[in-house]
Each structure stands twice: as structure tokens, then as C-alpha cells.
N, C-alpha and C positions, 0 to 999 in steps of 0.2 A: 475491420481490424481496429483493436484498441489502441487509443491514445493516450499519454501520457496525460497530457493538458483536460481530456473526459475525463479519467479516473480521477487528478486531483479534484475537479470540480463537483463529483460525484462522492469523493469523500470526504468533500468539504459540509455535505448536507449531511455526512453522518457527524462528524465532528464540528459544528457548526464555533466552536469556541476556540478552536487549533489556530494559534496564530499564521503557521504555515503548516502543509503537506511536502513532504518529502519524497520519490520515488528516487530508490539509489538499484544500482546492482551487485546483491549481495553474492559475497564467493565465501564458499569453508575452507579456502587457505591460499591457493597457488592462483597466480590470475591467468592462467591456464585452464584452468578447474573445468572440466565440463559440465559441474552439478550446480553453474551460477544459477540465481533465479533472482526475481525482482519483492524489493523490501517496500512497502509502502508505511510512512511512519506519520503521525498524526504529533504534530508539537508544541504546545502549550507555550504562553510566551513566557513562563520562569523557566523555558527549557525539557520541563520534564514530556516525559510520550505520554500522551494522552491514549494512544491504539497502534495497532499495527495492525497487518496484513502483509503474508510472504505466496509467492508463486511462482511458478517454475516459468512462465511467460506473462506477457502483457495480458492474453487475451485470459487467462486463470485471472491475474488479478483484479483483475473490472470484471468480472464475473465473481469474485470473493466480496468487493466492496459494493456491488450493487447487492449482491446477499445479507449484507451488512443494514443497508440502509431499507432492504426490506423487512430486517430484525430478524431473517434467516440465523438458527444456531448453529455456527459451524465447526467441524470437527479437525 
């Protein structure tokens, strides 16, 4: 099972310059919402995103990020 603490540190070698990794859970309006899924955000220390990566669970998104850092193109 994925972990929060592997994926930042996994996407910390894609983003190697991101002053922090961010993993929030994003919702399209109601916090209710059944269509939450999790946001991984890469952030530069002036603030701006440097990347992202969105999935509908943990185990997608360390599956997207390790994609990532194997320069997998994803769709």
C-alpha cells in the first residue's frame, strides 16, 4: 500500500529543486463529493508549482510519480 511519506520522497527525486511536496485531497466542490482524489504538488520556494500529479487514490498516485521519475509520458 502507498504511502504518503514514499510518494513525497519519490517525488522529491523527480523535483529535486521543490522546496516542499505537497499531497492534499482534492474535491470538485462539496466535501461530500465522492469524485475526491489526491493532488500531489511540487513547490518551488517563490511559491510557484513547479508539477503536479492528480489520482483518484494513493496507490494511482505513486504509480503516476514513480512514472514520472522514470520519464514515463503520461496521458
Amino acid at each position: 500500500m502507498a504511502d504518503v511519506d514514499d510518494i513525497k520522497a519519490i517525488a522529491k527525486q523527480v523535483w529535486p529543486d521543490a522546496d516542499h511536496i505537497d499531497v492534499d485531497l482534492a474535491r470538485s466542490g462539496h466535501t461530500s463529493d465522492p469524485d475526491a482524489s489526491f493532488r500531489l504538488s511540487a513547490i518551488h520556494s517563490d511559491g510557484s508549482i513547479m508539477g503536479q500529479a492528480i489520482a483518484a487514490d494513493l496507490e494511482a498516485l505513486d504509480a503516476k510519480v514513480r512514472a514520472l521519475l522514470r520519464g514515463d509520458v503520461l496521458t
